[in-house]
C-alpha positions as CSV (number, residue, x, y, z in Angstrom):
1,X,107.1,85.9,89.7
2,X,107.7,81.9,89.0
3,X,104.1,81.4,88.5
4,X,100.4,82.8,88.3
5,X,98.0,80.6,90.1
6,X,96.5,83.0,92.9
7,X,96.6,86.1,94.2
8,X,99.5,84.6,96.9
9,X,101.6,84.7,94.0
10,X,101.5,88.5,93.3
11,X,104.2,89.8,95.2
12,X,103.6,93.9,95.2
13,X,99.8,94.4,93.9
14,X,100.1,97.9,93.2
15,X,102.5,97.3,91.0
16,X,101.4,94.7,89.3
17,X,97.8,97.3,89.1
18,X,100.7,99.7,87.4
19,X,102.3,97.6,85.0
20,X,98.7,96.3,83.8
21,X,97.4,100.4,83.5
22,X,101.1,100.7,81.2
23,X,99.9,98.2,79.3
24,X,96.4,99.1,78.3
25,X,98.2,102.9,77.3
26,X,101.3,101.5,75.7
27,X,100.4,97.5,74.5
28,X,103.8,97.5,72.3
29,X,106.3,98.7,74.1
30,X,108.0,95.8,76.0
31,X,107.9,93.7,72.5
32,X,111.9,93.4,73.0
33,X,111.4,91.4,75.9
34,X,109.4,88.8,74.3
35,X,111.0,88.2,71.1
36,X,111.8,84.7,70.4
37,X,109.8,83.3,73.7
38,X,107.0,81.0,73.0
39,X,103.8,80.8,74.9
40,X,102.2,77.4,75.4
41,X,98.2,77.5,75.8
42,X,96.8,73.9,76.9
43,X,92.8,74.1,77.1
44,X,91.0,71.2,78.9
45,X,87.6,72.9,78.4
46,X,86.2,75.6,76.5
47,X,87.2,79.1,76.1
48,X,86.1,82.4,74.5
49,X,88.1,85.2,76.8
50,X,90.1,83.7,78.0
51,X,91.9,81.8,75.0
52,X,91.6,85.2,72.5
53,X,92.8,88.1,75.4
54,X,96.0,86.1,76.8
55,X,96.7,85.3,72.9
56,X,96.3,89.0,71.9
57,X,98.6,89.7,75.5
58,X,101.3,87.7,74.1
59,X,101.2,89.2,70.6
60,X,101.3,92.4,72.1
61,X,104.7,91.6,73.7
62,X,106.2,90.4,70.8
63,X,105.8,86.3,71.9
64,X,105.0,83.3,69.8
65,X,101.9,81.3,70.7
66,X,101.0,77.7,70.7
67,X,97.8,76.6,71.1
68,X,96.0,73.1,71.9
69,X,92.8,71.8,72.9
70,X,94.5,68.9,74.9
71,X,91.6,66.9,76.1
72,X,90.5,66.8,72.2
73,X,93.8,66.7,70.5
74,X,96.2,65.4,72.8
75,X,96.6,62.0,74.3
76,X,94.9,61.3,77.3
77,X,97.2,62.4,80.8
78,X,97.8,60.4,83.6
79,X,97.8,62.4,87.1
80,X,98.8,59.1,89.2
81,X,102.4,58.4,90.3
82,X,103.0,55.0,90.2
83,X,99.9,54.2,87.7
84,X,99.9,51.2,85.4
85,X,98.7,52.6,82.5
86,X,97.0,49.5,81.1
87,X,93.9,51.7,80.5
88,X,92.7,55.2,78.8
89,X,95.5,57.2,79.7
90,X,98.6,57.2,77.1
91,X,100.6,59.7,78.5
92,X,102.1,60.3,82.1
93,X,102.3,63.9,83.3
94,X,105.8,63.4,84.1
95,X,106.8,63.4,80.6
96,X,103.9,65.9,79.4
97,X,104.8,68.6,81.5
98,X,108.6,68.2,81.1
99,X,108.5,68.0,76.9
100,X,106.5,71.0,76.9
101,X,108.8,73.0,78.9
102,X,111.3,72.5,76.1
103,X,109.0,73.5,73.6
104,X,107.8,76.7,75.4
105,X,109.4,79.8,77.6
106,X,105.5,80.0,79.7
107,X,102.7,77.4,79.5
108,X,99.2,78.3,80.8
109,X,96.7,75.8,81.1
110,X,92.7,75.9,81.8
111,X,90.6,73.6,83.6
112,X,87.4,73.3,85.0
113,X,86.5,71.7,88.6
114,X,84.9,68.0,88.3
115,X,81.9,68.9,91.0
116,X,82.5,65.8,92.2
117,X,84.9,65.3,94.8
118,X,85.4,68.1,96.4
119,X,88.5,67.2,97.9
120,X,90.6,66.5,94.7
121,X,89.2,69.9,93.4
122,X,90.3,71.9,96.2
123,X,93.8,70.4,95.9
124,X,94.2,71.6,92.4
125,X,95.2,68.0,91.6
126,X,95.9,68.7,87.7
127,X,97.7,71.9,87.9
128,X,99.9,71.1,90.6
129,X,101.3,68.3,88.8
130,X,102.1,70.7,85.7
131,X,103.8,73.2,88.8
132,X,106.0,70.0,89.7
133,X,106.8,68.7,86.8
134,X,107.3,72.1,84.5
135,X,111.0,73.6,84.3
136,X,109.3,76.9,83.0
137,X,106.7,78.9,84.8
138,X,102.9,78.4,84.8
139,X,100.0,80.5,84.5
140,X,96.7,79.4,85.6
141,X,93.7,80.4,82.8
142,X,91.1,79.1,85.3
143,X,91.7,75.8,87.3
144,X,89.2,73.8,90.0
145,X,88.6,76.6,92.3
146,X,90.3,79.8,91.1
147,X,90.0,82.3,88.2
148,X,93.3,84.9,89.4
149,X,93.5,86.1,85.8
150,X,89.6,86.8,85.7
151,X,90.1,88.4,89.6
152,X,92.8,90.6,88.5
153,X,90.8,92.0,85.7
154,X,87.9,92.4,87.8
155,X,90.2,94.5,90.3
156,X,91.1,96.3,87.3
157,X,88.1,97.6,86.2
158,X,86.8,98.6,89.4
159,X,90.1,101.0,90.1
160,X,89.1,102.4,86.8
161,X,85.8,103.5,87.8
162,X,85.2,103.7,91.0
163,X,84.3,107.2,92.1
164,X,85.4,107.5,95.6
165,X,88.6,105.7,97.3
166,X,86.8,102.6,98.9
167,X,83.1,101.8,96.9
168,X,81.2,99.5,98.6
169,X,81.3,95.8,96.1
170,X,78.8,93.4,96.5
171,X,79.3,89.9,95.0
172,X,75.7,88.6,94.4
173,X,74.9,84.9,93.5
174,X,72.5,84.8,90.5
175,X,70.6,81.7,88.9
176,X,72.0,79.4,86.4
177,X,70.4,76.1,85.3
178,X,73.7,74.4,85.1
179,X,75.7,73.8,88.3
180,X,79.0,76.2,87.6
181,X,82.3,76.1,90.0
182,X,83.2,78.1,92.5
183,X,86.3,79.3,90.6
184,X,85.3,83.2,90.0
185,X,83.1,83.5,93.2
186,X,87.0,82.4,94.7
187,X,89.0,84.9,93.1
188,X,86.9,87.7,93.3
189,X,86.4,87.2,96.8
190,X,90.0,87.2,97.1
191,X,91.4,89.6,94.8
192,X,89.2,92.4,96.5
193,X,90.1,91.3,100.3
194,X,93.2,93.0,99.2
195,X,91.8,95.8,97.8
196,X,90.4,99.5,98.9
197,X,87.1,98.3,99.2
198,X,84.2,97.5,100.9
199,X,83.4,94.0,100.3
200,X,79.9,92.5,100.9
201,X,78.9,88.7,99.8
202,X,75.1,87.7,99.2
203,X,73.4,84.2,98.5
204,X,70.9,82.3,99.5
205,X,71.0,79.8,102.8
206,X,73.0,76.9,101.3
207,X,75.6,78.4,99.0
208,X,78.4,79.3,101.6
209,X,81.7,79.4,99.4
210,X,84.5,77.5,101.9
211,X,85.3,80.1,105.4
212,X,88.8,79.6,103.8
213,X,87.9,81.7,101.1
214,X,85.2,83.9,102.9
215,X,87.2,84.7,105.7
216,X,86.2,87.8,107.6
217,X,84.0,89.0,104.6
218,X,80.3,90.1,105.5
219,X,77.4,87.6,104.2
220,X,74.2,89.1,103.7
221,X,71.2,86.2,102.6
222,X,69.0,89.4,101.9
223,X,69.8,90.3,98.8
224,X,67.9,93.5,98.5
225,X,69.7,94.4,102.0
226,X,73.2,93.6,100.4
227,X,72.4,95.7,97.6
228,X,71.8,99.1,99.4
229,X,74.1,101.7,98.5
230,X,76.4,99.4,96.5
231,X,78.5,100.8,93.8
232,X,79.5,97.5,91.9
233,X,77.4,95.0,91.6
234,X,79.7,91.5,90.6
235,X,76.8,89.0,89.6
236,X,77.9,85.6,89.4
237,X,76.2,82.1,90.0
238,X,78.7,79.1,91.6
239,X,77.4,75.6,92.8
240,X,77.3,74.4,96.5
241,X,79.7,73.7,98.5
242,X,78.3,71.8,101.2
243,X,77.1,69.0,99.2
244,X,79.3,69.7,96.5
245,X,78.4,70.7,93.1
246,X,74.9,70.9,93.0
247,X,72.0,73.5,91.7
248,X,69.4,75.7,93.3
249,X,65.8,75.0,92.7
250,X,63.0,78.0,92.8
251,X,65.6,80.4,93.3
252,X,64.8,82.9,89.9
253,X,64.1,85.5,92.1
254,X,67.7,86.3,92.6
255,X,67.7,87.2,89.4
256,X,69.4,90.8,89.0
257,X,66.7,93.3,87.5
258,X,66.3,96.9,87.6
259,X,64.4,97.1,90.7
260,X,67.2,95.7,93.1
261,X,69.7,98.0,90.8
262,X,67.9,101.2,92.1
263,X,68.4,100.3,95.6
264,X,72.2,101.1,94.6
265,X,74.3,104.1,94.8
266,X,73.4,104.0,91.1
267,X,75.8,101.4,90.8
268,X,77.9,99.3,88.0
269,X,76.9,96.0,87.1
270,X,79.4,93.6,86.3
271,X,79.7,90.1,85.0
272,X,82.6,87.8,83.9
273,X,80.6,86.4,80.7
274,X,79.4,84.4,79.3
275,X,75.8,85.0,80.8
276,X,72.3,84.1,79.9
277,X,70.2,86.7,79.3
278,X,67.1,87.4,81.9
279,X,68.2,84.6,83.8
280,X,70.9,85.8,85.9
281,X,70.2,89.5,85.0
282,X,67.6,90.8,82.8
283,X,68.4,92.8,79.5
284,X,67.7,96.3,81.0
285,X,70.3,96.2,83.5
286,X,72.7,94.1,80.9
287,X,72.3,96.8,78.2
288,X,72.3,100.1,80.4
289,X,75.4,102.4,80.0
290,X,77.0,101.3,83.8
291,X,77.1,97.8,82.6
292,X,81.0,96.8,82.7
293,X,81.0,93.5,81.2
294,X,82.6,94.3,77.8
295,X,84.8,96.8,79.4
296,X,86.1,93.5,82.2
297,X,86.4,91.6,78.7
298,X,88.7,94.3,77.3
299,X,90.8,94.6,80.2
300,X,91.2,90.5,80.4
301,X,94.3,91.1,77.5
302,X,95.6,93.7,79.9
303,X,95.5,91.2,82.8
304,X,97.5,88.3,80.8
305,X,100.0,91.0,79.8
306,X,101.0,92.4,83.2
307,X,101.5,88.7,84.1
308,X,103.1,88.0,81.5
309,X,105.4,91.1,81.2
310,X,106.1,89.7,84.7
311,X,107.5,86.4,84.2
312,X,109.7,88.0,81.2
313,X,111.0,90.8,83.5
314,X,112.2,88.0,86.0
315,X,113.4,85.7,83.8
């Protein structure tokens, strides 16, 4: 594996499932294979999770880390080719990308989308530049559109707990007074099309994720409908697509509470955190024994390892 930026980079997902189960058993026991290799972190926006579980991954293999908060500590990039950088940007990506392949055996990097044109977002403008111009192989700790480290957790957690061999999932969209990208909405989606499940997408009118993404998956607008007989329940809000980047208005309702829960096959609620409290779900459901949310933060280390362990193993 060359690099982690999607699920169309895993080649053999079962195995990749496998080595991430080894892991979580036996977290030490590939630390040969990453003595002396250095793992670059580059944050363009904040992080809890996702900064502390891939650091604890690579300590559990035996790597070196280096972290940065680039867009507070490091000089400001330039995406263009051909730019004449006569104004805020210092540095060119060509020579960002390539010095820190010297410096480090892996570099992951973590951006957020804009929400506000669309197009440049969907291309993946800023981490496809660090694909072009790296010389060592890149992991993506969420970019524009796509979470794969947050999907393959997600994925992870539900094959440990799933009691039957295909549980209906139903990805639920859930207020926010922020507009949020579409980045985990995106992975999920597509991490579980290639799983044993039964996949089923709710929202209201308005917030279609892109039929690239959706696909062939089922779209229920009646959340109470899309709820029946579930056995996880993945709540997440995302912004429109179609205009781009904006916020529901009056839309508390789909706020996930007790009642909708018990239209479930006394399913497991789930949540990528951070999340606001009795706004997208209310504390009951939050703080009942089949919540999975600290339980998908745990496995998030055992996610960044199996990648990691990857790129090490092919190297």
């Amino acid at each position: 594996m060359k690099q982690f930026t999607s699920i169309k980079d895993v080649d053999n997902l079962t195995d990749l499932l496998a080595i991430a189960k080894k892991c979580k058993e036996t977290p030490y026991q590939y630390q040969h294979l990453g003595k002396n290799k250095t793992l670059g972190l580059l944050f363009f926006n904040a992080s809890l999770r996702t900064r502390l579980s891939t650091q604890k991954a690579a300590f559990n293999l035996g790597m070196q880390v280096m972290t940065m908060n680039i867009d507070k500590e490091g000089w400001q990039l330039e995406l263009e080719e051909g730019a004449i950088m006569n104004q805020q940007s210092q540095e060119h990506i060509k020579e960002a990308a390539q010095v820190l392949s010297q410096y480090c055996d892996c570099i992951g990097i973590r951006a957020f989308a804009s929400l506000e044109d669309r197009t440049k977002d969907y291309e993946e403008h800023l981490l496809q530049k660090f694909i072009q111009y790296s010389s060592v192989p890149i992991i993506s700790l969420e970019s524009a559109t796509r979470h794969p480290l947050q999907g393959f957790t997600d994925l992870l957690t539900i094959e440990e707990h799933k009691k039957h061999s295909r549980p209906k999932v139903v990805l639920t969209w859930a207020p926010h007074p922020k507009p949020l990208p579409q980045a985990v909405a995106n992975s999920f989606v597509a991490w579980m099309q290639q799983a044993e499940v039964e996949l089923v997408i709710t929202h209201p009118k308005g917030f279609e994720l892109t039929p690239s993404v959706t696909q062939q998956t089922p779209v229920v607008y009646d959340q109470e409908e899309a709820f029946q007989e579930a056995d996880f329940i993945y709540a997440k809000n995302w912004s429109t697509y179609a205009p781009y980047g904006q916020v529901g208005v009056d839309l508390s309702h789909w706020m996930i509470d007790t009642a909708k829960m018990a239209l479930t096959n006394q399913a497991y609620f789930m949540h990528c955190l951070p999340v606001r409290r009795n706004v997208v779900v209310e504390d009951a459901v939050l703080d009942a024994p089949t919540a999975l949310h600290i339980a998908q933060a745990n496995n998030r280390t055992y996610a960044a390892q199996a990648v990691l362990l990857k790129f090490l193993q092919d190297d």
